[in-house]
KOLPA-164237 format. One record per residue (C-alpha): residue in three letters; x, y, z. Coordinates in nm, 4 decimals. Example, Ala and Ser with C-alpha at 12.3 -4.5 7.8 and 13.67 -1.06 7.14 Angstrom:
<atoms>
{rest ala | c1 1.2300 | c2 -0.4500 | c3 0.7800}
{rest ser | c1 1.3670 | c2 -0.1060 | c3 0.7140}
</atoms>
This chain:
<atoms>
{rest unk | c1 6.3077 | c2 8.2132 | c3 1.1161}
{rest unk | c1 6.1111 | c2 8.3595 | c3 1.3723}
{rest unk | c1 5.9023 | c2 8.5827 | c3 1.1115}
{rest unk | c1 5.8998 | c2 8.3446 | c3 0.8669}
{rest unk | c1 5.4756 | c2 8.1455 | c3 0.7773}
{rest unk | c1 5.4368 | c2 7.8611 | c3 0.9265}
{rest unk | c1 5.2843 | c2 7.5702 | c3 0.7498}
{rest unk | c1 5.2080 | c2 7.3080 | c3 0.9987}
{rest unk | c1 4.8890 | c2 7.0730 | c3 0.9766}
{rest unk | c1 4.6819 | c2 7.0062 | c3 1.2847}
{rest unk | c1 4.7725 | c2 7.0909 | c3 1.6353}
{rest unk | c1 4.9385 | c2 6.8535 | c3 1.8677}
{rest unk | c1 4.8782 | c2 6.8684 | c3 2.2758}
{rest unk | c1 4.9800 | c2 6.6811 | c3 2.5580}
{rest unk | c1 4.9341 | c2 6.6608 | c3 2.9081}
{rest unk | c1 5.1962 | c2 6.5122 | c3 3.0535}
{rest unk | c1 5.6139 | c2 6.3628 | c3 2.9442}
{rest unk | c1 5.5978 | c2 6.1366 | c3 2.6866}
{rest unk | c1 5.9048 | c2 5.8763 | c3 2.6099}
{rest unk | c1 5.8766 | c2 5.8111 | c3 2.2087}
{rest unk | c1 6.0921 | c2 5.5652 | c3 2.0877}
{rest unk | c1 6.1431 | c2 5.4311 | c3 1.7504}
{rest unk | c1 5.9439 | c2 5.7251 | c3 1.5717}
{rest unk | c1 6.0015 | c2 5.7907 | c3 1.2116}
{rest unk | c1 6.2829 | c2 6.1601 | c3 1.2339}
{rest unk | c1 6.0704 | c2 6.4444 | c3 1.1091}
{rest unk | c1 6.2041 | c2 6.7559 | c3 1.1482}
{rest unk | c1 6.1172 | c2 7.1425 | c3 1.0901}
{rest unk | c1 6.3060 | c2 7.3546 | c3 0.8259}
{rest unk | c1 6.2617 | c2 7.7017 | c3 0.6091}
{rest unk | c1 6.1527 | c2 7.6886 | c3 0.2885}
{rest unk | c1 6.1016 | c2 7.9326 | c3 0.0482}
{rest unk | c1 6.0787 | c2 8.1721 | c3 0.3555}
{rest unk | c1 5.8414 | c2 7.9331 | c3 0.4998}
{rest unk | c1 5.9097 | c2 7.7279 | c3 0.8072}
{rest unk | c1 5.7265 | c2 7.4149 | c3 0.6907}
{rest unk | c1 5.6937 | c2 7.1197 | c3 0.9811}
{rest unk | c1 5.6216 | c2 6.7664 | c3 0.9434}
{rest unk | c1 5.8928 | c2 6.7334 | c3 0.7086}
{rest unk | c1 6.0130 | c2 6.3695 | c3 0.6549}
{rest unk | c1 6.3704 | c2 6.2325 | c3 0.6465}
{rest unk | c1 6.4175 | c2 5.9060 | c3 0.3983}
{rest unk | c1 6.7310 | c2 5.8610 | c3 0.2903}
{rest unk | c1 6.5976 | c2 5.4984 | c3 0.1530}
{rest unk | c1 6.4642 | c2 5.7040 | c3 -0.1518}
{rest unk | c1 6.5755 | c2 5.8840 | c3 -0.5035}
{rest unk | c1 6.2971 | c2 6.1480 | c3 -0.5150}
{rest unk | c1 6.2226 | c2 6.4675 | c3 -0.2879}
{rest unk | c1 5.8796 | c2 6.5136 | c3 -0.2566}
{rest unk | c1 5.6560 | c2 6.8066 | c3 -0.2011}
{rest unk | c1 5.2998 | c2 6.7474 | c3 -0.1405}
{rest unk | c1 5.0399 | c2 6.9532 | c3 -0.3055}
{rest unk | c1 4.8355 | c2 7.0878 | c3 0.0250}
{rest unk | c1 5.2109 | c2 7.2506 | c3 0.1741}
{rest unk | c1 5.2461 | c2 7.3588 | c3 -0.1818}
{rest unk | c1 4.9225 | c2 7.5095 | c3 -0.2383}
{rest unk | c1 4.9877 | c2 7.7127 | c3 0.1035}
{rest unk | c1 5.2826 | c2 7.8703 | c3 0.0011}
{rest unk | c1 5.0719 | c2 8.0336 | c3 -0.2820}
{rest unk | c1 5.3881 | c2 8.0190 | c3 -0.5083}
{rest unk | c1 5.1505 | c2 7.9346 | c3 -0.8233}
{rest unk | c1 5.1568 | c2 7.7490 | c3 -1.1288}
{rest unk | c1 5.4623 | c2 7.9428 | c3 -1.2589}
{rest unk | c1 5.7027 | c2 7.8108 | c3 -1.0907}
{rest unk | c1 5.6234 | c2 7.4299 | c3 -1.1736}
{rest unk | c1 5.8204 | c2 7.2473 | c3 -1.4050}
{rest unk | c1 5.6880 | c2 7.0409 | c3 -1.6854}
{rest unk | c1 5.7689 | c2 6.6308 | c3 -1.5769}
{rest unk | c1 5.7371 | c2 6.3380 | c3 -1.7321}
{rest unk | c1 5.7917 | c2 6.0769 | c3 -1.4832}
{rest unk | c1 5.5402 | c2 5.8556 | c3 -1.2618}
{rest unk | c1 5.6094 | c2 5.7615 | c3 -0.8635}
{rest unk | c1 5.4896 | c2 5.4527 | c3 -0.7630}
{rest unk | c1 5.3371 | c2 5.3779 | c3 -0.3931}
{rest unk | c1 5.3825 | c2 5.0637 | c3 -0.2162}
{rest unk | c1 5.0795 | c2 4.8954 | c3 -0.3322}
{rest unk | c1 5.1741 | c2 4.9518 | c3 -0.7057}
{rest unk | c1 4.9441 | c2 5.2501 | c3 -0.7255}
{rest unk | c1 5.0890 | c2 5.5421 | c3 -1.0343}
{rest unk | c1 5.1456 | c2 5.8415 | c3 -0.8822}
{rest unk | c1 5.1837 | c2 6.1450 | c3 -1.1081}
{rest unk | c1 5.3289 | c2 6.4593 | c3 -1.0069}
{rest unk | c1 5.2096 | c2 6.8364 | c3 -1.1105}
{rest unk | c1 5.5585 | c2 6.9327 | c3 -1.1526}
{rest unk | c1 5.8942 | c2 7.0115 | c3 -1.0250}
{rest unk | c1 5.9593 | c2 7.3137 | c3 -0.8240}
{rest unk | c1 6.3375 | c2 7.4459 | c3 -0.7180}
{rest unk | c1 6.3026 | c2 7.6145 | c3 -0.3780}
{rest unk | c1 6.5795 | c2 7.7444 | c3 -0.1039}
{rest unk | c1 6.5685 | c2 7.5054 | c3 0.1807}
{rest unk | c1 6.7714 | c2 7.6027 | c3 0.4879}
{rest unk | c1 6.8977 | c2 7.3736 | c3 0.7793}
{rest unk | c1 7.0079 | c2 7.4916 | c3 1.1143}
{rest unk | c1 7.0470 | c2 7.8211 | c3 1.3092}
{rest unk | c1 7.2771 | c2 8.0739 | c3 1.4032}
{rest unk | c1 7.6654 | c2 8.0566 | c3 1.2259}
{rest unk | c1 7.5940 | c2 7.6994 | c3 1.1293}
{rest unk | c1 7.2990 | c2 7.7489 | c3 0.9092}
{rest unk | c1 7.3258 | c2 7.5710 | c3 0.5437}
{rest unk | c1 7.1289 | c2 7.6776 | c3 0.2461}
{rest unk | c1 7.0775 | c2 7.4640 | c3 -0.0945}
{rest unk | c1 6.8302 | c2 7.4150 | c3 -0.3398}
{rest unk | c1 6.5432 | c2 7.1460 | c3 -0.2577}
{rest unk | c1 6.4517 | c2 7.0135 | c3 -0.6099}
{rest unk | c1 6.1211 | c2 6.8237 | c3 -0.5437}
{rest unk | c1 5.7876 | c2 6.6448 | c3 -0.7005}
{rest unk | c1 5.5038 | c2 6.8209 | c3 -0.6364}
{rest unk | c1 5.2265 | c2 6.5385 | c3 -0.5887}
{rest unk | c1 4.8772 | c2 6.5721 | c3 -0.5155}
{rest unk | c1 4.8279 | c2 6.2747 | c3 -0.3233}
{rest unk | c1 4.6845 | c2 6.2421 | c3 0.0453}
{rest unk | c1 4.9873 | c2 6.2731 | c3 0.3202}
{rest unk | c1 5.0426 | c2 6.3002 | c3 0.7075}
{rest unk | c1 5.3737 | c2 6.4689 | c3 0.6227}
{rest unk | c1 5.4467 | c2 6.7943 | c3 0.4350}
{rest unk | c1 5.7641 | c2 6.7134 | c3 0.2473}
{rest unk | c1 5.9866 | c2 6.3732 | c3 0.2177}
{rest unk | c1 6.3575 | c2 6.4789 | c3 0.1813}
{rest unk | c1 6.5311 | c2 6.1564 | c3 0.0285}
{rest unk | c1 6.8794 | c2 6.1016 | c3 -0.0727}
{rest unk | c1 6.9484 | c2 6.4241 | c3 -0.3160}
{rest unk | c1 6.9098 | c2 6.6819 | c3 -0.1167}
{rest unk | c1 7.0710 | c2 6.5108 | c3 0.1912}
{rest unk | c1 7.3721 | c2 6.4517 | c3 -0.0416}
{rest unk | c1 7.3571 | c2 6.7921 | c3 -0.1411}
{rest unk | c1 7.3873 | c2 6.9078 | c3 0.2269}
{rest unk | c1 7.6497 | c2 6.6606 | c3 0.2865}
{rest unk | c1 7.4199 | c2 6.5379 | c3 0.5749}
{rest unk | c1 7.4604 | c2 6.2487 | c3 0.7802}
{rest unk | c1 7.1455 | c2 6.1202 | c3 0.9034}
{rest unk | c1 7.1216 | c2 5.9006 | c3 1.2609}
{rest unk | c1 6.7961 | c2 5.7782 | c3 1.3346}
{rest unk | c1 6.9134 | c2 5.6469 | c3 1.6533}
{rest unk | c1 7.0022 | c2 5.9838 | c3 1.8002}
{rest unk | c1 6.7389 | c2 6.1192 | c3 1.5882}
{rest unk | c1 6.9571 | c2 6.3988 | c3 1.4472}
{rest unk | c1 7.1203 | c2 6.5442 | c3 1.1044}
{rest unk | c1 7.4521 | c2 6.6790 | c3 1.1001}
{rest unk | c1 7.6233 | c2 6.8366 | c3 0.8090}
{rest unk | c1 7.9121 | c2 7.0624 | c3 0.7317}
{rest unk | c1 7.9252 | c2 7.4387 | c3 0.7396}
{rest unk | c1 8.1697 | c2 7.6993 | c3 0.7019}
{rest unk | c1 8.1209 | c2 7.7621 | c3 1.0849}
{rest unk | c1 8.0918 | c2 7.4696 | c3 1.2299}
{rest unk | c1 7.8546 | c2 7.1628 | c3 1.2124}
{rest unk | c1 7.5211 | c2 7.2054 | c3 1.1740}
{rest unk | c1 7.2447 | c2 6.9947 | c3 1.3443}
{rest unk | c1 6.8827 | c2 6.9592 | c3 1.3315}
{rest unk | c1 6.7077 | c2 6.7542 | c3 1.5756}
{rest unk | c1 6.3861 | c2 6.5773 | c3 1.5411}
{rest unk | c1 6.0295 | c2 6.7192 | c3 1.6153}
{rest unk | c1 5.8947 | c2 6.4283 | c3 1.8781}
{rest unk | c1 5.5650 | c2 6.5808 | c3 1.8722}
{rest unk | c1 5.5422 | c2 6.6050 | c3 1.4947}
{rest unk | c1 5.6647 | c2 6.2612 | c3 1.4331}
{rest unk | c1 5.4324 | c2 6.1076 | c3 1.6877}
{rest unk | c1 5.1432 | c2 6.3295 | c3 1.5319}
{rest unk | c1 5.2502 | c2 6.2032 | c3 1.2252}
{rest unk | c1 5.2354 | c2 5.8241 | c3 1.3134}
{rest unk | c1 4.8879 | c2 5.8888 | c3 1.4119}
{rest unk | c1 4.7608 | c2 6.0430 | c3 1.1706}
{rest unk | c1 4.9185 | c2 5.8170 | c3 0.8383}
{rest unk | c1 4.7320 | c2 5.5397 | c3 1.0507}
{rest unk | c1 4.4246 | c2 5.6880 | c3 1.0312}
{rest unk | c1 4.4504 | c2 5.7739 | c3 0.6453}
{rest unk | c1 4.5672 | c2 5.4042 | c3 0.5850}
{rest unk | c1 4.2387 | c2 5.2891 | c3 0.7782}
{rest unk | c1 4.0112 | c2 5.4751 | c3 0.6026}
{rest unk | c1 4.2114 | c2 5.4098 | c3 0.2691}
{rest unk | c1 4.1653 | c2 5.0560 | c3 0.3528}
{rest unk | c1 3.7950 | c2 5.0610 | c3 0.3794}
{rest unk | c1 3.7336 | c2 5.2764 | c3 0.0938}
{rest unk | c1 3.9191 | c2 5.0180 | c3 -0.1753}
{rest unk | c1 3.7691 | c2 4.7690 | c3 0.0300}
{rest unk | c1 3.5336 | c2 4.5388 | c3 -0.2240}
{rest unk | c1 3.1621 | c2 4.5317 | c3 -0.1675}
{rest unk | c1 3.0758 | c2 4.1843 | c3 0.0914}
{rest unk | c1 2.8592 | c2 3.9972 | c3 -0.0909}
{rest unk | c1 2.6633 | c2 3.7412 | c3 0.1566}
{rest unk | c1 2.7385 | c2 3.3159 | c3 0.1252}
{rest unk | c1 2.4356 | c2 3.1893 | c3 -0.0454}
{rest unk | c1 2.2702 | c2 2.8615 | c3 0.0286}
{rest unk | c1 2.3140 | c2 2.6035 | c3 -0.2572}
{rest unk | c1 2.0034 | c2 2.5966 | c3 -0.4968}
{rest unk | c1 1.9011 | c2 2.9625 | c3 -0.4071}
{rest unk | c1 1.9575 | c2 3.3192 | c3 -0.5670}
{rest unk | c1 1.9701 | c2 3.6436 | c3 -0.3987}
{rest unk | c1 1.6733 | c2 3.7124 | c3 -0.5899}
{rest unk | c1 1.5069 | c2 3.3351 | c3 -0.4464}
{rest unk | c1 1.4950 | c2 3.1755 | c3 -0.7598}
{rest unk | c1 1.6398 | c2 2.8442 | c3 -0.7953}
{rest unk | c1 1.9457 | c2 2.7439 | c3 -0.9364}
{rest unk | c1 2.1654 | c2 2.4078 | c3 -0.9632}
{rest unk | c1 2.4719 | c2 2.5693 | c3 -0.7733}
{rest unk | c1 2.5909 | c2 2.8195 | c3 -0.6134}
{rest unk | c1 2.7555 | c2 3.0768 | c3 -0.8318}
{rest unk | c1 3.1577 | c2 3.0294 | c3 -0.7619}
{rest unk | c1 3.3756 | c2 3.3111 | c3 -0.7372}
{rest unk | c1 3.6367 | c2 3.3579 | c3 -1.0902}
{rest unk | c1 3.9945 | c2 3.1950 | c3 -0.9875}
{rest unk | c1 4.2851 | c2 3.4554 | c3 -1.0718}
{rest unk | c1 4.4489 | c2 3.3498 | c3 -1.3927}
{rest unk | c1 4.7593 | c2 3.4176 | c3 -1.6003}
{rest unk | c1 4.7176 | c2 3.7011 | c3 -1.8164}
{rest unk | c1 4.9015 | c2 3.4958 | c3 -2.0795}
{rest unk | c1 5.0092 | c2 3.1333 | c3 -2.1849}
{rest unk | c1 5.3308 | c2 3.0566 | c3 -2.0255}
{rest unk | c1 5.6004 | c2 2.8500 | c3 -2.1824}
{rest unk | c1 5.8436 | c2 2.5774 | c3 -2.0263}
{rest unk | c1 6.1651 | c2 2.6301 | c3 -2.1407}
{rest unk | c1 6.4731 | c2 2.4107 | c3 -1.9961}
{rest unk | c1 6.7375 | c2 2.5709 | c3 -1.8223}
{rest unk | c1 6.9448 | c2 2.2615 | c3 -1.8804}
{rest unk | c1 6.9409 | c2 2.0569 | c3 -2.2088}
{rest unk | c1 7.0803 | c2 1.7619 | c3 -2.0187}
{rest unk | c1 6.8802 | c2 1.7804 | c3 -1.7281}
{rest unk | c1 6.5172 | c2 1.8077 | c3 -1.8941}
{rest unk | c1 6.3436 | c2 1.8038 | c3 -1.5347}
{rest unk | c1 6.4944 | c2 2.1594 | c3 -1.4561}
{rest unk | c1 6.2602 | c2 2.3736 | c3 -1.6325}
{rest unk | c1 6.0720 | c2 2.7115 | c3 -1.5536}
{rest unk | c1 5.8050 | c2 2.9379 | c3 -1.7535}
{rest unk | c1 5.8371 | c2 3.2477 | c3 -1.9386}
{rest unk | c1 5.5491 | c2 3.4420 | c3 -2.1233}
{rest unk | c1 5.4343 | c2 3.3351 | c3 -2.4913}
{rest unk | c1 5.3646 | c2 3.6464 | c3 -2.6080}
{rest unk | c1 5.7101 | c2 3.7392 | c3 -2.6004}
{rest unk | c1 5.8751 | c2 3.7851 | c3 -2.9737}
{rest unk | c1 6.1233 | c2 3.5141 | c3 -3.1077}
{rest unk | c1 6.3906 | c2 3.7435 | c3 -3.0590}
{rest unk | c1 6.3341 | c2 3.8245 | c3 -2.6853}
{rest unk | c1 6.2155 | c2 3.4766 | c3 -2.6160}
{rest unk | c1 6.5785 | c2 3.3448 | c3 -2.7328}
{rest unk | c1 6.7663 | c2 3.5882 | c3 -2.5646}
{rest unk | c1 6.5570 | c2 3.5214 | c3 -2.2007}
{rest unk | c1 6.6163 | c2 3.1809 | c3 -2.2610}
{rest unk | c1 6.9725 | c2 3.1964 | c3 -2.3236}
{rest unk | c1 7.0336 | c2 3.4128 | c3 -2.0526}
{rest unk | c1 6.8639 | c2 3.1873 | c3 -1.7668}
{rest unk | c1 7.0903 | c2 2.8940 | c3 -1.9518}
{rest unk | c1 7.3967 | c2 3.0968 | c3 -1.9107}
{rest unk | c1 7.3053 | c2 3.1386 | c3 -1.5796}
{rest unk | c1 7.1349 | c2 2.8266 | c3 -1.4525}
{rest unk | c1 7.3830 | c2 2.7614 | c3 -1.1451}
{rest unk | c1 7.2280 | c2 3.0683 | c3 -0.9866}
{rest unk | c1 6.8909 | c2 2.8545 | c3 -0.9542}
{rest unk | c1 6.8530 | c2 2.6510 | c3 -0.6366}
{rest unk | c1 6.6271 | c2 2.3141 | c3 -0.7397}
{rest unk | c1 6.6622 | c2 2.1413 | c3 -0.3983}
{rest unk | c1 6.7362 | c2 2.2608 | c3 -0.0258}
{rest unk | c1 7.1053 | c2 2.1133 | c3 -0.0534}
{rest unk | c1 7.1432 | c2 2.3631 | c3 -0.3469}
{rest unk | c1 7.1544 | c2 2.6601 | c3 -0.1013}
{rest unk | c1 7.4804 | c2 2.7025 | c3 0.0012}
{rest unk | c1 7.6588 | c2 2.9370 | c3 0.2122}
{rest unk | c1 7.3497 | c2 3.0652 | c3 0.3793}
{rest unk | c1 7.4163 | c2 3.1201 | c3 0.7452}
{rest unk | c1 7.2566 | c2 2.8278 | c3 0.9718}
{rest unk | c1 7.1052 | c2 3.1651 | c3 1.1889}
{rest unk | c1 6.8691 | c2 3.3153 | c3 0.8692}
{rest unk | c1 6.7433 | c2 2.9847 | c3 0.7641}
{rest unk | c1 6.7811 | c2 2.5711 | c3 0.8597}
{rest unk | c1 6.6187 | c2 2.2981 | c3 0.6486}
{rest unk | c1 6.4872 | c2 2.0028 | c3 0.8549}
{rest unk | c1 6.3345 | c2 1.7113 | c3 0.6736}
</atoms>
C-alpha cells in the first residue's frame, strides 16, 4: 500500500494529544490501487456510496460506470441521483490478514466531507463485524483476523468539515427575510387596509373521514379523496381490519414501559 495514490481531502494538523470520543469510525482502505481516506463506516444503510470528487481522482472514466435507474434520498427528502455504478477491488487490512472483495457502489455527485460510505453490502461481503465502541472492524481471513482501526484525525476532520457544509447549506436554502410591515403601509409607502398575511400551508387534497368502527362513529380518521374507488375500499378496509392497533385515549396504550413514557392528568 505504500506505493499506492493517495486520495485524501484537506490536511489535518495538531499541536498537541487530543482525546476524541464518540466520533463517527472512518477508516483508510485501497481501492482500485488507490488508498482512499475519509472513508465512512454505516452499517445503518443498503447502499455503498462513492462520491463523484474521489471518483473523478481516480481518473477511471466514464467506461467503467454502469447505467442505474434508482434515486437516493437525503435526510431532508432531497432526490439524489447517481452517475452510475462502478465495481472496484477494495482491500482491508495488512500483512497475512489482508481481505479483498468487490466494492459495488453509487457514484453520486453530491457535496461530501467523506470520500466513500461503506454500508451493509460490502461489510456483509467481508463478513465484518463493526464496533463503534472500540472503533474497529474485524473480519475473517484465511490467516487470521483481520482488523482495521479508525483514522481519529480523519473522523474528527470529518466532523468539522460536514458542519461547515451543513452551515453554509443552511444559509443558502435559507428563504429571503422579508421585513414586518406596519399596518396600512406598503414597502413601496402606499397605503393599504392590512397588512399582507403570509399563505397558511394547506392540504394538497380534500381529505375524507372514514370510520374505523361502524359502531363506534366517533373513531374516525382521514384518507385522501383523490384516491380511486378501488384503493379507497381497500385502505378503508384495511384500517377496519386493523382498528385495535389505533390508540384513541392514553389508557389505550398498553404495555409501554412506565420508564419511556407516563401519562399524568
Amino acid at each position: 500500500m505504500e506505493d499506492a495514490p493517495i486520495i485524501q481531502f484537506g490536511r489535518v494538523e495538531r499541536s498537541g494529544p487530543q482525546t476524541i470520543h464518540n466520533d463517527a469510525l472512518v477508516i483508510t482502505a485501497l481501492i482500485a490501487n488507490y488508498e482512499v481516506g475519509r472513508i465512512f463506516i454505516d452499517s445503518g444503510s443498503s447502499a455503498d456510496i462513492l462520491f463523484g470528487e474521489a471518483y473523478d481522482q481516480m481518473q477511471l472514466g466514464d467506461v467503467s460506470l454502469e447505467k442505474v435507474n434508482t434515486s437516493l434520498y437525503g435526510f431532508a427528502g432531497e432526490v439524489v441521483h447517481p452517475r452510475g455504478m462502478v465495481s472496484l477491488p477494495l482491500t482491508m487490512g495488512r500483512g497475512t490478514t489482508r481481505k479483498t472483495c468487490l466494492l459495488k457502489c453509487l457514484v453520486v455527485d453530491v457535496p461530501s466531507a467523506y470520500n466513500v460510505i461503506l454500508d451493509r453490502p460490502t461489510l456483509n461481503t467481508f463478513q465484518a463485524v463493526v464496533s463503534t465502541y472500540h472503533m474497529k472492524i474485524k473480519f475473517p481471513t484465511p490467516g487470521g483476523v483481520g482488523e482495521v482501526q479508525e483514522d481519529p484525525l480523519q473522523s474528527r476532520k470529518c466532523y468539522v468539515e460536514a458542519v461547515r457544509k451543513g452551515q453554509k447549506r443552511n444559509v443558502d436554502d435559507a428563504p429571503d427575510q422579508v421585513p414586518p410591515r406596519k399596518k396600512g403601509k406598503t414597502p413601496e409607502g402606499e397605503n393599504s387596509e392590512e397588512t399582507e398575511t403570509p399563505a397558511k400551508v394547506q392540504p394538497a387534497e380534500e381529505l375524507l373521514n372514514i370510520e374505523i368502527m361502524p359502531r363506534n362513529p366517533d373513531k374516525t380518521t382521514r384518507i385522501g379523496s383523490h384516491l380511486g374507488e378501488e384503493a379507497k375500499k381497500e385502505i378503508t378496509l384495511c384500517l377496519q381490519r386493523n382498528a385495535d392497533i389505533f390508540a384513541w385515549t392514553p389508557q389505550d396504550l398498553e404495555g409501554i414501559d412506565p420508564q419511556v413514557i407516563t401519562h399524568h392528568q
